[in-house]
C-alpha positions in Angstrom: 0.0 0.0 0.0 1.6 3.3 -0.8 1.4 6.3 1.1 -1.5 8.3 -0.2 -3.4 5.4 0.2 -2.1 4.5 3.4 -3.2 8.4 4.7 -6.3 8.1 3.1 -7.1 4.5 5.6 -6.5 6.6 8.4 -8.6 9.4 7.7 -11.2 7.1 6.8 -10.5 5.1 9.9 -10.2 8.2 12.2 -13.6 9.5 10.8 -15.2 5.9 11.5 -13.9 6.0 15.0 -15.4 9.2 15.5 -18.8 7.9 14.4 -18.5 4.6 16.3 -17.0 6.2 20.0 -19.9 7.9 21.9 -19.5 11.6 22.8 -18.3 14.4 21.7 -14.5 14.4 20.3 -12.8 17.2 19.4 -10.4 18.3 16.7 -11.3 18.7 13.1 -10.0 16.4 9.9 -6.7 17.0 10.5 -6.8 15.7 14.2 -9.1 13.1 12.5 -6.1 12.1 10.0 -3.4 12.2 12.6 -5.0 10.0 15.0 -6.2 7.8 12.1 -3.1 7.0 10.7 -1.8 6.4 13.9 -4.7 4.1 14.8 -3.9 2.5 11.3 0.0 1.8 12.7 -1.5 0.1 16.1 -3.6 -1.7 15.2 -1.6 -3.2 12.0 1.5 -3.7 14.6 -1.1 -5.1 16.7 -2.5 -7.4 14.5 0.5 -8.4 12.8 1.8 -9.1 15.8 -1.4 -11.3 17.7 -3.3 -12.4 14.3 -0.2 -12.8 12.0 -1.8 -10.7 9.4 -0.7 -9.6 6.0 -1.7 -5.6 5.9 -0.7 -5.0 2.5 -4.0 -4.8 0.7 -6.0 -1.7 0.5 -9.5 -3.4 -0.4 -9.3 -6.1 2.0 -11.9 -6.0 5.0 -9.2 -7.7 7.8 -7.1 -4.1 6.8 -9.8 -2.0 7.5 -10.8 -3.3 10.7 -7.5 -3.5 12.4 -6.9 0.2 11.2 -10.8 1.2 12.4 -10.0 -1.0 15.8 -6.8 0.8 16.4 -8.2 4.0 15.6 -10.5 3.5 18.5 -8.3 2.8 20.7 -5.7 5.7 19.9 -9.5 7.9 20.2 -10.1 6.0 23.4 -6.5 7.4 24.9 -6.6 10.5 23.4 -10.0 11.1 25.3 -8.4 10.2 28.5 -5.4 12.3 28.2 -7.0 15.1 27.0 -10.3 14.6 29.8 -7.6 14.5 32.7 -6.2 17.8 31.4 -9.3 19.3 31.2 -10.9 18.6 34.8 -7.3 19.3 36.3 -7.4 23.3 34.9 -11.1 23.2 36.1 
């Protein structure tokens, strides 16, 4: 997968997460990218690493669901670090 296509999954998968995590998150598309493609890198290590998977494809569903899982966990830990900050200045 090259790399427009590999910034593309994470948007994609950052805007999914989004949709899928209850609440209000904030940033805009390029938070949504950032945290996407880094959703995309933990949960293709991840998966590589516990399901032995080949991540290579674009089009293939196992891709898109590791990259959408990770995704919402990076979102999950974002929400924490950045809730923490924001009840500790309140």
């Amino acid at each position: 997968m090259g790399f427009l296509g590999f910034l593309l999954l994470g948007l994609i998968a950052g805007a999914i997460a989004k949709a899928i995590l209850p609440g209000r998150q904030g940033g805009g598309w390029i938070a949504t990218l950032v945290l996407g493609v880094i959703g995309a890198l933990v949960g293709g290590w991840l998966g590589g690493l516990i399901f032995n998977a080949d991540l290579g494809a674009f089009f293939s569903i196992q891709t898109w669901l590791l990259a959408i899982g990770g995704s919402v966990v990076v979102l999950l830990i974002w929400g924490f670090i950045t809730g923490r900050n924001k009840s500790a200045n309140a």
